[in-house]
N, C-alpha and C positions, 0 to 999 in steps of 0.2 A: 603897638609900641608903648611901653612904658611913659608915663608920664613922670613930674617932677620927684613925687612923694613914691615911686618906684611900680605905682600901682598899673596896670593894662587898664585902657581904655576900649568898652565897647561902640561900637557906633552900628545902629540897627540897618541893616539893608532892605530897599522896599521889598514889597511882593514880586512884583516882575514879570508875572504871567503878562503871556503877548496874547492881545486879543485876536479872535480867529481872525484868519485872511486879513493882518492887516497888520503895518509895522510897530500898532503901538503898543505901550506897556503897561503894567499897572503900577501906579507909583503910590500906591498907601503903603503902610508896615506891613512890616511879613506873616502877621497871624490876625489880618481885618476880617472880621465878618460882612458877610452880604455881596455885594456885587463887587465886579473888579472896576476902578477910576482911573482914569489918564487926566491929571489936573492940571496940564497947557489947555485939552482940547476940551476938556471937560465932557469925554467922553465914558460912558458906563457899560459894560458884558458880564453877560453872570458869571459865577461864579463856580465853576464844576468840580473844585475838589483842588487837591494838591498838584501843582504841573510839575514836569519833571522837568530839572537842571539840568542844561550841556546836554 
């Protein structure tokens, strides 16, 4: 949506890979290096590459 000066606003969506066997997700930015974070649980799983969406 257009903001005031007409301009579109980005807003980054995290990573999101779900860590195996388990309901969580990764909530860093979409392009972190190193392992994947859940930062309620502060829980950490590697990182295997790109997941696929949907």
């Amino acid at each position: 949506m257009p903001d005031a000066s007409g301009q579109r606003t980005h807003i980054p969506s995290p990573c999101w890979d779900q860590k195996p066997g388990d309901v969580l997700h990764c909530t860093l930015g979409p392009k972190h290096g190193g392992d994947h974070f859940h930062a309620y649980t502060k829980s950490r799983w590697s990182n295997r590459g790109p997941a696929r969406q949907g």
